[in-house]
PDB file of the backbone (N, CA, C, O) and the ligand in Angstrom, with CONECT records:
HET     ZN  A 101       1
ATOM      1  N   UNK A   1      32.757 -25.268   6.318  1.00  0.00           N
ATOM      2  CA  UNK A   1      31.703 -25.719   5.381  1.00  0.00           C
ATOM      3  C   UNK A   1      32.019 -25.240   3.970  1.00  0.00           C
ATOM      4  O   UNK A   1      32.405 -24.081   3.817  1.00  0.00           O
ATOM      5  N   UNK A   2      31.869 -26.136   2.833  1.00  0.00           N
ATOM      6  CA  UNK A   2      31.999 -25.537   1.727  1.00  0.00           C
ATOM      7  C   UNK A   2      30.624 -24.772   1.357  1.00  0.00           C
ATOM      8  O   UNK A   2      29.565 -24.772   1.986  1.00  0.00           O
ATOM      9  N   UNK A   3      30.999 -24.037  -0.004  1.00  0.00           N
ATOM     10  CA  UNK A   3      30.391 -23.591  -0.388  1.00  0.00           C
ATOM     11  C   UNK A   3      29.684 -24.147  -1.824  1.00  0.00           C
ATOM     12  O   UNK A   3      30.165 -25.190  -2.267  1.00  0.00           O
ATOM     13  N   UNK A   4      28.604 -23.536  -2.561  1.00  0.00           N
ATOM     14  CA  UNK A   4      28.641 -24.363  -3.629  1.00  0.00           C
ATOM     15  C   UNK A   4      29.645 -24.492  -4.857  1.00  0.00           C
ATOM     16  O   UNK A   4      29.695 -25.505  -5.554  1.00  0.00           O
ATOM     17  N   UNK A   5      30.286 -23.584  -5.016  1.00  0.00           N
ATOM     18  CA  UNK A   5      31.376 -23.572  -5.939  1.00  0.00           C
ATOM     19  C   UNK A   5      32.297 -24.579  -5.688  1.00  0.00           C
ATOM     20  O   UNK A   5      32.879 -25.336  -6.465  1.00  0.00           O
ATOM     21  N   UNK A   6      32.339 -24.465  -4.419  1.00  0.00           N
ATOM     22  CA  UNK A   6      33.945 -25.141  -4.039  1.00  0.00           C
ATOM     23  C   UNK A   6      33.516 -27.254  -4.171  1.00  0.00           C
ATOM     24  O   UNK A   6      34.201 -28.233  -4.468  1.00  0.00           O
ATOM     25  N   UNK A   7      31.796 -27.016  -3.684  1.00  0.00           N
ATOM     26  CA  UNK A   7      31.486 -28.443  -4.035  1.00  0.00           C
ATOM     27  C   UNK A   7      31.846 -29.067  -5.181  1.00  0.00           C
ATOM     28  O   UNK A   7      32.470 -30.120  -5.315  1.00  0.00           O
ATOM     29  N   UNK A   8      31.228 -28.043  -6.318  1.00  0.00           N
ATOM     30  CA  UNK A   8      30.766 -28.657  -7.622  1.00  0.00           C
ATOM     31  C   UNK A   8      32.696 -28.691  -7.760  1.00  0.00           C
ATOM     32  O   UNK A   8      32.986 -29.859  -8.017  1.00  0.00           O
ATOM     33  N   UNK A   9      33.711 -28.013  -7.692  1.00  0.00           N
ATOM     34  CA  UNK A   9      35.057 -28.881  -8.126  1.00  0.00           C
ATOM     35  C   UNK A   9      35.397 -29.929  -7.374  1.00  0.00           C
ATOM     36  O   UNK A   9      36.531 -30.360  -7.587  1.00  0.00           O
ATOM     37  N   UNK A  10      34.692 -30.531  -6.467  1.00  0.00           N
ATOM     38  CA  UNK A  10      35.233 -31.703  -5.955  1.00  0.00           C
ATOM     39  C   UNK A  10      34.432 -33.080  -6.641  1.00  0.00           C
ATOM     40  O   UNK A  10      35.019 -34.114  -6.961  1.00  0.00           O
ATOM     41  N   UNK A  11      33.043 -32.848  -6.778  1.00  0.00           N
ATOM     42  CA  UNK A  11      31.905 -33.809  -7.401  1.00  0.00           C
ATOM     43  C   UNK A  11      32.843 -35.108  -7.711  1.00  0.00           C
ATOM     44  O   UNK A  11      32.930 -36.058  -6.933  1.00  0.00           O
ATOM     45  N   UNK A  12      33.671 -35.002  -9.206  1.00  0.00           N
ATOM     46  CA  UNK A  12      34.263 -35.477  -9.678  1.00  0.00           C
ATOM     47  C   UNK A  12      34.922 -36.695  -8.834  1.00  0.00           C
ATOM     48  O   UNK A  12      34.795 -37.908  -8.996  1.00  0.00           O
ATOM     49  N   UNK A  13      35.609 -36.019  -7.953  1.00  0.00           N
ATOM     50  CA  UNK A  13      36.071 -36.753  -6.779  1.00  0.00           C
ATOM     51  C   UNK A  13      35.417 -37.665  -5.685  1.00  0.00           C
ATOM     52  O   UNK A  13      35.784 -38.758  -5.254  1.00  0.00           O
ATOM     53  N   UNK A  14      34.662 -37.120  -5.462  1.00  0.00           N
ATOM     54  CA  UNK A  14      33.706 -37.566  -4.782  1.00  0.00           C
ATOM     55  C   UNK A  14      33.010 -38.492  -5.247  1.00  0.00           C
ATOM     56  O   UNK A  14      32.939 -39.435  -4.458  1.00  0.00           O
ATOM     57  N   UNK A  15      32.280 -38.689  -6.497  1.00  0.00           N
ATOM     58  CA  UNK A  15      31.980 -39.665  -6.967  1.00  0.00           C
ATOM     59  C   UNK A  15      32.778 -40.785  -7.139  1.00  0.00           C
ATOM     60  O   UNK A  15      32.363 -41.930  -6.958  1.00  0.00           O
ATOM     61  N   UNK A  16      34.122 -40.449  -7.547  1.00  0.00           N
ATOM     62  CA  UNK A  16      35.063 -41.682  -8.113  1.00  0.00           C
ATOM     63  C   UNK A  16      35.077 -42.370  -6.086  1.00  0.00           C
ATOM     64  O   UNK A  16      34.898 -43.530  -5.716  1.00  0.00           O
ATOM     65  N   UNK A  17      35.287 -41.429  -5.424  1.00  0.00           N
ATOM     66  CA  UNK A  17      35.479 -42.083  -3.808  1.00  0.00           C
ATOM     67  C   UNK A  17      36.895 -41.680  -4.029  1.00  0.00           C
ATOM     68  O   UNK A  17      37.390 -42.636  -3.433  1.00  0.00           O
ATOM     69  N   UNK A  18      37.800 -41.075  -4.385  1.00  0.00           N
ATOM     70  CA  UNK A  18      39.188 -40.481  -4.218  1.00  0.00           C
ATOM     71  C   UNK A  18      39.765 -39.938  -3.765  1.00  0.00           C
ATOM     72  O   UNK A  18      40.992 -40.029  -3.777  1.00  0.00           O
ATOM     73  N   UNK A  19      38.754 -38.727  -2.868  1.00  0.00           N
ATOM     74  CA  UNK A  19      38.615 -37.997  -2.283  1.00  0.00           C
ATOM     75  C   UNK A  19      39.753 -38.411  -0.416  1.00  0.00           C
ATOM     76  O   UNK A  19      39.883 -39.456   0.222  1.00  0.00           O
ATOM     77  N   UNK A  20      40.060 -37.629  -0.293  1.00  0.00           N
ATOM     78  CA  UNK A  20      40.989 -37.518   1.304  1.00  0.00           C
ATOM     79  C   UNK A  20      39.334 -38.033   2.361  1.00  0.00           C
ATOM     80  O   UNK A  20      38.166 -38.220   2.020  1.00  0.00           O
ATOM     81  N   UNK A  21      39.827 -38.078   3.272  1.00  0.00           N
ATOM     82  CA  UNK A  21      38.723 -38.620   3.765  1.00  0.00           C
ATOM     83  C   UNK A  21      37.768 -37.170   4.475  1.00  0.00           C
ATOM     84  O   UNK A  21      36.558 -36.962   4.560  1.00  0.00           O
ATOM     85  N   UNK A  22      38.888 -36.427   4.865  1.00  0.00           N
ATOM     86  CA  UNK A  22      38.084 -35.368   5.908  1.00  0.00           C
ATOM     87  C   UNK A  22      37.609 -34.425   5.049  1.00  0.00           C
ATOM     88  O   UNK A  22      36.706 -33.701   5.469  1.00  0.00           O
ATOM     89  N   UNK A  23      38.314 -34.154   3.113  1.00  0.00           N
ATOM     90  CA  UNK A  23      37.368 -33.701   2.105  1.00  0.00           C
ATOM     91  C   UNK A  23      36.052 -34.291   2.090  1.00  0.00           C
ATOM     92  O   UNK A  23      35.026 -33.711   2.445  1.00  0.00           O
ATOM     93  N   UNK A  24      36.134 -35.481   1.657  1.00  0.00           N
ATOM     94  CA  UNK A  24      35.187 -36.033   1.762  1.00  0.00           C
ATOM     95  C   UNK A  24      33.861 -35.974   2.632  1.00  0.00           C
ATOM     96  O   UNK A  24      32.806 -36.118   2.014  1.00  0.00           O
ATOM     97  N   UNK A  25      33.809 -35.775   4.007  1.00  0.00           N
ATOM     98  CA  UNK A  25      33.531 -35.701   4.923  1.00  0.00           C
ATOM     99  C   UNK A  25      32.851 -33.961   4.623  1.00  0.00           C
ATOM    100  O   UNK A  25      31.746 -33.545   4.971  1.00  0.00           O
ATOM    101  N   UNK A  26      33.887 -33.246   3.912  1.00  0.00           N
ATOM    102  CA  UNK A  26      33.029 -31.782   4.121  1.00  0.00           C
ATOM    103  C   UNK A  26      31.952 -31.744   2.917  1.00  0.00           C
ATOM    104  O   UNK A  26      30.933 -31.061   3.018  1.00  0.00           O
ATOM    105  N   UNK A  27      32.214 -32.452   1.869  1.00  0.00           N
ATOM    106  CA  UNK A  27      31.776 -32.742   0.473  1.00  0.00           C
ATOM    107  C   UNK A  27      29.837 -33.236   0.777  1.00  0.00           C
ATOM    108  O   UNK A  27      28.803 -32.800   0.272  1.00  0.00           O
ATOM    109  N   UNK A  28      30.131 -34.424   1.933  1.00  0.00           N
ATOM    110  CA  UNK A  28      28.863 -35.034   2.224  1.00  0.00           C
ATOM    111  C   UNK A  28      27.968 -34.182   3.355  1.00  0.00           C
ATOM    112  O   UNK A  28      26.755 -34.370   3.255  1.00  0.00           O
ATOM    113  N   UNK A  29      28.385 -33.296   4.388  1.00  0.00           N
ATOM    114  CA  UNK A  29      28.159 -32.501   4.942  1.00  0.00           C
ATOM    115  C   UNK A  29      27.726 -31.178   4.019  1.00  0.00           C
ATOM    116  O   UNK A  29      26.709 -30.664   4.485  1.00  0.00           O
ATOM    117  N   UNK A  30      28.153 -30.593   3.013  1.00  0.00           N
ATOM    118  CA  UNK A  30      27.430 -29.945   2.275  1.00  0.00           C
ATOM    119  C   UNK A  30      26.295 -30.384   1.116  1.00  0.00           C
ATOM    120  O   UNK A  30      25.606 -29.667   0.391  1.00  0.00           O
ATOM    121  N   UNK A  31      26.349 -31.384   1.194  1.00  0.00           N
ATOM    122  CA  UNK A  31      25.231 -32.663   0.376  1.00  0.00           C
ATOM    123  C   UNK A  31      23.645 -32.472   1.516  1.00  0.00           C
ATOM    124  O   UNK A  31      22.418 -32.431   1.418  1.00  0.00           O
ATOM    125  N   UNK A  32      24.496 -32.419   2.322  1.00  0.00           N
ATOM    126  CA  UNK A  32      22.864 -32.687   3.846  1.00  0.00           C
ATOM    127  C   UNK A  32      22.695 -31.468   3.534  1.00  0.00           C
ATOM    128  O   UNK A  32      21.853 -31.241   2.665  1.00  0.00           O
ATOM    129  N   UNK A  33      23.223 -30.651   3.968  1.00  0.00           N
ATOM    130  CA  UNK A  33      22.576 -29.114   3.970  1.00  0.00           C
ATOM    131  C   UNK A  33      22.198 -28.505   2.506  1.00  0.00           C
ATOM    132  O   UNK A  33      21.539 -27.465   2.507  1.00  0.00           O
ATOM    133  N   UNK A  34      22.460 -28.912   1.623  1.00  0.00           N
ATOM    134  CA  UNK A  34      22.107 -27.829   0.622  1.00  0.00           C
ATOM    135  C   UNK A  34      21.510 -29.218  -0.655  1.00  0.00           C
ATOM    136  O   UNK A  34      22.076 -30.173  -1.186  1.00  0.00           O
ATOM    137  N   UNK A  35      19.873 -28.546  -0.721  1.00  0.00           N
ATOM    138  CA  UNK A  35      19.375 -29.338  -1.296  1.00  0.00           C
ATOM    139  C   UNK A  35      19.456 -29.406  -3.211  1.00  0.00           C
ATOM    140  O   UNK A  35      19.244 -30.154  -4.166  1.00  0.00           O
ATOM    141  N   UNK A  36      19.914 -28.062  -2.856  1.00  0.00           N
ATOM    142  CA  UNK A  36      20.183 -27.616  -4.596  1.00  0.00           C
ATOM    143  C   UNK A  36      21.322 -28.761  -5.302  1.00  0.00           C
ATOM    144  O   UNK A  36      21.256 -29.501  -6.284  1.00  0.00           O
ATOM    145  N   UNK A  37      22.576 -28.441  -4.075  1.00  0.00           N
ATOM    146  CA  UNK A  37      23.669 -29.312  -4.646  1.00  0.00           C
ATOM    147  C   UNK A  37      23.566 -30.999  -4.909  1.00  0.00           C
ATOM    148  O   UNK A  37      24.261 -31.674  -5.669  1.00  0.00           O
ATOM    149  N   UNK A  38      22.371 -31.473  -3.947  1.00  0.00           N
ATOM    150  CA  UNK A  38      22.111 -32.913  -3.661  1.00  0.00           C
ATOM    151  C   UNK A  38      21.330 -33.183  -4.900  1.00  0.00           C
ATOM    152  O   UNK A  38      21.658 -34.279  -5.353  1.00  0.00           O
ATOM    153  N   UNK A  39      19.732 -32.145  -6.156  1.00  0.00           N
ATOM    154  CA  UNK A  39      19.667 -32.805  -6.911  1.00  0.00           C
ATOM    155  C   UNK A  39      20.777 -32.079  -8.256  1.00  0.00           C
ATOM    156  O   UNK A  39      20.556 -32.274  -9.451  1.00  0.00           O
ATOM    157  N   UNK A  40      21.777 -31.366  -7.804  1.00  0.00           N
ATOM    158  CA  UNK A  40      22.982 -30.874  -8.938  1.00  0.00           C
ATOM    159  C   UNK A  40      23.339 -32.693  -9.087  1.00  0.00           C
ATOM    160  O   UNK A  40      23.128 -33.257 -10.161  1.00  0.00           O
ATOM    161  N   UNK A  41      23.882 -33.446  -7.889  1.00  0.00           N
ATOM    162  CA  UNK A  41      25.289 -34.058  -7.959  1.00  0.00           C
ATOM    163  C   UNK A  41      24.142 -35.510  -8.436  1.00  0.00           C
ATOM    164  O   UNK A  41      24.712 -36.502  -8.889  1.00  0.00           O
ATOM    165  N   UNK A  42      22.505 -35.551  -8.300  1.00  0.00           N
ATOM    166  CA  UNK A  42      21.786 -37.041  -8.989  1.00  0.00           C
ATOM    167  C   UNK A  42      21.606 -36.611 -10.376  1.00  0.00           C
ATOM    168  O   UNK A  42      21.123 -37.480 -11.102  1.00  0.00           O
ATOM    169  N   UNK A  43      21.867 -35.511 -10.914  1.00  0.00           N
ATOM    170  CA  UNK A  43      21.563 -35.457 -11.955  1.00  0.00           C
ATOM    171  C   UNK A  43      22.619 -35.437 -13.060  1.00  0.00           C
ATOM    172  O   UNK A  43      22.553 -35.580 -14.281  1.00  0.00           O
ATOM    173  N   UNK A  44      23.902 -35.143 -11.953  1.00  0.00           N
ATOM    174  CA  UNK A  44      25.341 -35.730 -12.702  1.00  0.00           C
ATOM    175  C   UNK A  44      25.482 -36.937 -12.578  1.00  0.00           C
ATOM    176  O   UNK A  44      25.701 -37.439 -13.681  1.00  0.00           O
ATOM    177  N   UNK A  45      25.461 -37.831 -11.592  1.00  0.00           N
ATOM    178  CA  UNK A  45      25.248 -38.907 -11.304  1.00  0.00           C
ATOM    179  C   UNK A  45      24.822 -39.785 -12.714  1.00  0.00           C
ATOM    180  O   UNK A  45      25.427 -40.541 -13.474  1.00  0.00           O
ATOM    181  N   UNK A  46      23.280 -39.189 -12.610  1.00  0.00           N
ATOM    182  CA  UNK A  46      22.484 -39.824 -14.275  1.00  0.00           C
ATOM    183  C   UNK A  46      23.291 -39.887 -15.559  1.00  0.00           C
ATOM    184  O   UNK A  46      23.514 -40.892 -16.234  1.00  0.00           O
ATOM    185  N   UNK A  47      23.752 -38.443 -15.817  1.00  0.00           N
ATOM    186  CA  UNK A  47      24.412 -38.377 -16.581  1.00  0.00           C
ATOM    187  C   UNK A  47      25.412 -39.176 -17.142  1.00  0.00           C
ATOM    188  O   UNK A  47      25.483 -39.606 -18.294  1.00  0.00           O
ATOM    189  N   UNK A  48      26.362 -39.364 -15.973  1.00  0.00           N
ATOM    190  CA  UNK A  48      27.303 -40.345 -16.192  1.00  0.00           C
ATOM    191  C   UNK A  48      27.176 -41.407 -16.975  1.00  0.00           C
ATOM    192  O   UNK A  48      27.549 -41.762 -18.093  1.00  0.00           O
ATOM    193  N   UNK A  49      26.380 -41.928 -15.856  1.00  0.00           N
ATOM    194  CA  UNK A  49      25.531 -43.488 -16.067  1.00  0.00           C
ATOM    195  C   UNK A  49      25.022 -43.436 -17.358  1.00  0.00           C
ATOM    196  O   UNK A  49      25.445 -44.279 -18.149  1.00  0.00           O
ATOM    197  N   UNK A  50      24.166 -42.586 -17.757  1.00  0.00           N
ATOM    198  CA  UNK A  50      23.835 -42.553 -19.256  1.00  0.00           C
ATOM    199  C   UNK A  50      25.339 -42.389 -20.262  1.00  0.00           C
ATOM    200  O   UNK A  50      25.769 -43.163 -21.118  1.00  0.00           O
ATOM    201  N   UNK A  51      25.755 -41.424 -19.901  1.00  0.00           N
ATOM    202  CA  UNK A  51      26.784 -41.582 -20.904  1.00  0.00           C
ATOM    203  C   UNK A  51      27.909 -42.734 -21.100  1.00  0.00           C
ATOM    204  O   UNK A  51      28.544 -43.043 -22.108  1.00  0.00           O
ATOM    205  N   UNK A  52      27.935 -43.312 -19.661  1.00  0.00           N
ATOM    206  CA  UNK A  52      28.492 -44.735 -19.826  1.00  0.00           C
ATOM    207  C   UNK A  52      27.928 -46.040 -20.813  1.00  0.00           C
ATOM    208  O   UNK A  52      28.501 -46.788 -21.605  1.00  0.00           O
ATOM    209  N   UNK A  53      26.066 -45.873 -20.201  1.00  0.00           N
ATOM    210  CA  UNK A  53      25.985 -46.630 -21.034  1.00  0.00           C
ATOM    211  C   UNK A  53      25.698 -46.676 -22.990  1.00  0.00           C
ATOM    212  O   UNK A  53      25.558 -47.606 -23.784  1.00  0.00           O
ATOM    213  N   UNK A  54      25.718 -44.996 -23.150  1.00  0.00           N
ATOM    214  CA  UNK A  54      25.662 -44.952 -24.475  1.00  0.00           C
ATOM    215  C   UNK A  54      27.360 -45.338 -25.050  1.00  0.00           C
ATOM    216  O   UNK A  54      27.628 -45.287 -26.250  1.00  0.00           O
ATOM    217  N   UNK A  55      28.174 -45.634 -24.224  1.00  0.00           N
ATOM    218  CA  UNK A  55      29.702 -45.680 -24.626  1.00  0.00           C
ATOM    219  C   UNK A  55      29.391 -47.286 -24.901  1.00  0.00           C
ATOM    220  O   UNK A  55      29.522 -47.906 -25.957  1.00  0.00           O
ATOM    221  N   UNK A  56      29.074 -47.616 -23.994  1.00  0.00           N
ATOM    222  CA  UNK A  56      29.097 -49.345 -24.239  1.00  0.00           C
ATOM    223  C   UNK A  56      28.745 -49.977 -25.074  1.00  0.00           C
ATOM    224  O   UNK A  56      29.336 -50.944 -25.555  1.00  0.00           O
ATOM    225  N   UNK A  57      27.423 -49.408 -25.478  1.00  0.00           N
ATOM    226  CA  UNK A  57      26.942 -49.256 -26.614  1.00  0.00           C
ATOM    227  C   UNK A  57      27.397 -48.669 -27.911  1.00  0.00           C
ATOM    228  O   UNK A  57      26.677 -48.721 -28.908  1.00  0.00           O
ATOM    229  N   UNK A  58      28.432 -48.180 -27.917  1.00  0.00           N
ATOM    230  CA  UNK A  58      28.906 -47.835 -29.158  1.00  0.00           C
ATOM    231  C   UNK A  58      30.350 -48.423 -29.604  1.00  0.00           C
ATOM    232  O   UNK A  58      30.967 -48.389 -30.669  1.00  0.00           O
ATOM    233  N   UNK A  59      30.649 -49.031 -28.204  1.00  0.00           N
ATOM    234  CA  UNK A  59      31.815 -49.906 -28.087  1.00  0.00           C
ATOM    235  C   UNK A  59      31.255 -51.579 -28.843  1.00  0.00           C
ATOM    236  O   UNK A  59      31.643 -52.285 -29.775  1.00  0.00           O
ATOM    237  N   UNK A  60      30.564 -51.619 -28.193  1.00  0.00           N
ATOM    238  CA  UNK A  60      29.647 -53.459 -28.670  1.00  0.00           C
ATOM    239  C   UNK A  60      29.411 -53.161 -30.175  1.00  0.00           C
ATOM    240  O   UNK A  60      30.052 -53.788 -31.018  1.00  0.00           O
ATOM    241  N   UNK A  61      28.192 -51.891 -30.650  1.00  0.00           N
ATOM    242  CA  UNK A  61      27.307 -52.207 -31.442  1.00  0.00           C
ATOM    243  C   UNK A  61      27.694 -51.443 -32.525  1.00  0.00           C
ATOM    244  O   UNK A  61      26.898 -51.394 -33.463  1.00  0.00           O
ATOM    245  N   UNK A  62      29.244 -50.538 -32.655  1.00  0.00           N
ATOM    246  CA  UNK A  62      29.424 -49.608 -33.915  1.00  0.00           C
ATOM    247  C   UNK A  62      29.534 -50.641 -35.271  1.00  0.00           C
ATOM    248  O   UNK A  62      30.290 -51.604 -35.150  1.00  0.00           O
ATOM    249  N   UNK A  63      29.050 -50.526 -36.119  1.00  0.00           N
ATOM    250  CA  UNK A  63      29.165 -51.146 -37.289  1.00  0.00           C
ATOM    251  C   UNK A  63      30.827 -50.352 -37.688  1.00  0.00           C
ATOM    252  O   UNK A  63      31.286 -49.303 -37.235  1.00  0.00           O
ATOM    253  N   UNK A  64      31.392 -51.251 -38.617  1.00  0.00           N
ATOM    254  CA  UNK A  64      32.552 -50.847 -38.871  1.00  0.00           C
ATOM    255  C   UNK A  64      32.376 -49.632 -40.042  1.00  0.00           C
ATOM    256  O   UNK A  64      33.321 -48.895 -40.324  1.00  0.00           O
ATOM    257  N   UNK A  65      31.208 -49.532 -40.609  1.00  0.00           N
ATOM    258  CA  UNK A  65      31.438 -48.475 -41.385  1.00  0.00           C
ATOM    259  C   UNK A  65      31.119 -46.671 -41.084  1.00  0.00           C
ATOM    260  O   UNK A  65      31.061 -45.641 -41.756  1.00  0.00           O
ATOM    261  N   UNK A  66      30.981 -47.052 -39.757  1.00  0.00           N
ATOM    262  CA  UNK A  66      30.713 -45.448 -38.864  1.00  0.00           C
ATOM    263  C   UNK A  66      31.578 -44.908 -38.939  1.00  0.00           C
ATOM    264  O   UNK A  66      32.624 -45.331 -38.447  1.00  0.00           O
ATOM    265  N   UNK A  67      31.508 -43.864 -39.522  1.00  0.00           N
ATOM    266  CA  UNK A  67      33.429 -42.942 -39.420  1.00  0.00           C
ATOM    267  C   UNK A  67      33.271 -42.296 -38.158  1.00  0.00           C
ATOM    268  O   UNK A  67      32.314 -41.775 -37.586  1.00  0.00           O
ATOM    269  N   UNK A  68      34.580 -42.492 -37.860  1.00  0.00           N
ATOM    270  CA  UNK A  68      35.231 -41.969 -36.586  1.00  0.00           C
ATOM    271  C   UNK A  68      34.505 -40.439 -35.904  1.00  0.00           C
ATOM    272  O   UNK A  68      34.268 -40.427 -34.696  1.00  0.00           O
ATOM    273  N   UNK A  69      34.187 -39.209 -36.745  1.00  0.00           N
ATOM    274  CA  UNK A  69      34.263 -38.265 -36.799  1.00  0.00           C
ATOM    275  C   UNK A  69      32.579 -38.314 -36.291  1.00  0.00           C
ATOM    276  O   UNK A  69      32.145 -37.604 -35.384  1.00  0.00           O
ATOM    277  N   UNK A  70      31.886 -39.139 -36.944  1.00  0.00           N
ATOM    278  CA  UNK A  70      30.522 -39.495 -35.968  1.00  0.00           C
ATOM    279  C   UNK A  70      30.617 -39.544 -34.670  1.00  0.00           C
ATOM    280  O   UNK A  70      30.055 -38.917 -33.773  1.00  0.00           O
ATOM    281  N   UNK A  71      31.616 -40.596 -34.688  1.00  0.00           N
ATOM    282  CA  UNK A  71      31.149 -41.251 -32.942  1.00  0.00           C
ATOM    283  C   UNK A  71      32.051 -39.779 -32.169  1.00  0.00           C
ATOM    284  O   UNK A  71      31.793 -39.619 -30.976  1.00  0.00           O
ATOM    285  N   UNK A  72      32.696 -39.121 -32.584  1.00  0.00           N
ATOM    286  CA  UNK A  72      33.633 -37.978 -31.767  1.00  0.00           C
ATOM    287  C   UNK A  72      32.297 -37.370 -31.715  1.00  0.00           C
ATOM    288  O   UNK A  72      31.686 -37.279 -30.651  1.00  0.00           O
ATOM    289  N   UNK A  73      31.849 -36.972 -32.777  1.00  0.00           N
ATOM    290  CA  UNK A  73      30.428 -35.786 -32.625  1.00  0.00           C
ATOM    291  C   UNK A  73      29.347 -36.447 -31.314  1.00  0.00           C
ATOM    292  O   UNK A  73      28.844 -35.877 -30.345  1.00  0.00           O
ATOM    293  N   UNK A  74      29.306 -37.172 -31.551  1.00  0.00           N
ATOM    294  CA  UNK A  74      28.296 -37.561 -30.713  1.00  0.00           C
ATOM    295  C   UNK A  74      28.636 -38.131 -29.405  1.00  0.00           C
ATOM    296  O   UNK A  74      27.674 -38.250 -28.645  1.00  0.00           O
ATOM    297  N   UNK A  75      30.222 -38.660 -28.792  1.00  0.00           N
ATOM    298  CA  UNK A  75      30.457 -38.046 -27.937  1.00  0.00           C
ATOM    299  C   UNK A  75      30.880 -36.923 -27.031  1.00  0.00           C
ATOM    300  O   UNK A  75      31.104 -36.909 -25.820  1.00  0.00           O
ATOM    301  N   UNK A  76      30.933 -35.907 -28.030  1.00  0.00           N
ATOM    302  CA  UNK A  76      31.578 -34.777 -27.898  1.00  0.00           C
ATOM    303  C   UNK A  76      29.778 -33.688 -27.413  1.00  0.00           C
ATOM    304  O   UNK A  76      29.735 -32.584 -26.870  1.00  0.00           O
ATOM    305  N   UNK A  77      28.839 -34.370 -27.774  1.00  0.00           N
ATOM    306  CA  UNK A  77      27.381 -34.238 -27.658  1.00  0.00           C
ATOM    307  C   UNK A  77      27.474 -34.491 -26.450  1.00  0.00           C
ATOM    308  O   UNK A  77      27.605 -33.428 -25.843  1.00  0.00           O
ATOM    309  N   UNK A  78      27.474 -35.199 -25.898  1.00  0.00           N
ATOM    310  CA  UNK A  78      27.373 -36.234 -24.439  1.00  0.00           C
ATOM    311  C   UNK A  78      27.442 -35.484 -23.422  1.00  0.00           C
ATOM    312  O   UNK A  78      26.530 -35.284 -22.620  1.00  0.00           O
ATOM    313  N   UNK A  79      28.909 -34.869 -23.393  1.00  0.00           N
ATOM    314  CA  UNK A  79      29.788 -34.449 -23.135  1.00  0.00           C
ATOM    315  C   UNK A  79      29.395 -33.233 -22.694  1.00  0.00           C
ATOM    316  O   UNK A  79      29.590 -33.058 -21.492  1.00  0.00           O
ATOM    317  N   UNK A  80      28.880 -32.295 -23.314  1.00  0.00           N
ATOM    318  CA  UNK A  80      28.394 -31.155 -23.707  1.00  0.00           C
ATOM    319  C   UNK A  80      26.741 -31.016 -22.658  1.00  0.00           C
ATOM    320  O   UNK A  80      26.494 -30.045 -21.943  1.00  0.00           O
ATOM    321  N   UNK A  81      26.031 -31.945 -22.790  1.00  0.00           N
ATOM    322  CA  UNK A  81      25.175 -32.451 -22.146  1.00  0.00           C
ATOM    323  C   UNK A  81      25.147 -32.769 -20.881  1.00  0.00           C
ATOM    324  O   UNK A  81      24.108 -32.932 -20.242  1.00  0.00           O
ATOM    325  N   UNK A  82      26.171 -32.867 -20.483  1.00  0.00           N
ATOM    326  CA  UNK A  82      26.672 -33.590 -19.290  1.00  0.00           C
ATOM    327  C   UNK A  82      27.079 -32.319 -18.323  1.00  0.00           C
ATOM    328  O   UNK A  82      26.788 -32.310 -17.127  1.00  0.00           O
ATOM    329  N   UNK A  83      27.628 -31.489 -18.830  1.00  0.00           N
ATOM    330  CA  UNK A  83      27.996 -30.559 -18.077  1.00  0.00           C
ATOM    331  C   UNK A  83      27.602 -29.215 -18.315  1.00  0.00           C
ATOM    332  O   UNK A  83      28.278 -28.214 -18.076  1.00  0.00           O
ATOM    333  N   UNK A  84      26.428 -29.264 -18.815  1.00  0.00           N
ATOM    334  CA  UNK A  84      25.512 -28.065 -19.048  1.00  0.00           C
ATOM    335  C   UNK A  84      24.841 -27.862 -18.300  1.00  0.00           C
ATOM    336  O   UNK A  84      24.275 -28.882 -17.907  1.00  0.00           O
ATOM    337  N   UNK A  85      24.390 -26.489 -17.548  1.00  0.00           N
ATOM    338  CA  UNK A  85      23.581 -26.414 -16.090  1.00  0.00           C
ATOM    339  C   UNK A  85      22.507 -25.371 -16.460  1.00  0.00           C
ATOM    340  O   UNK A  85      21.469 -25.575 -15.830  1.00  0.00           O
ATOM    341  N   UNK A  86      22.457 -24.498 -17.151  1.00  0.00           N
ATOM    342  CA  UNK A  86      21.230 -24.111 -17.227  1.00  0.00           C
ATOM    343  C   UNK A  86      19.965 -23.964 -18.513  1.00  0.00           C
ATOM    344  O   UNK A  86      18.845 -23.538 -18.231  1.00  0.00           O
TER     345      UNK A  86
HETATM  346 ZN    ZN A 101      25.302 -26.332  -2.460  1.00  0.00          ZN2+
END
């Protein structure tokens, strides 16, 4: 059985589905049992998804006169957001 440490470095994996199968397998088995890690990995989950769709959005809708150094800050915000836990 993993532990929670050893979960949260696989997440990544696990989400994409990349994962070996019998990792996998221990990844979702520590998902059932430990309720902490199950709302850790919906709230990365969200994250994502939000930060995907603020990308798309800045991909479609940047006006050309946004300097670069904005959109870094503010994905570099995201980012920061994303993998902040307490
Ligand atoms: Zn856990």
């Amino acid at each position: 059985m993993l532990n929670c440490k050893e979960f949260e470095q696989f997440i990544d994996d696990y989400i994409d589905g990349s994962l070996p199968e019998n990792v996998s397998r221990k990844v979702y088995l520590h998902l059932l049992a430990c309720g902490d890690c199950r709302s850790y990995i919906t709230a990365y989950q969200s994250s994502i998804e939000m930060g995907k769709a603020i990308c798309d959005k800045l991909d479609s809708e940047v006006p050309e006169d946004v300097p670069e150094e904005l959109i870094t800050l503010v994905l570099e915000n995201i980012k920061q957001k994303g993998s902040k836990e307490d």
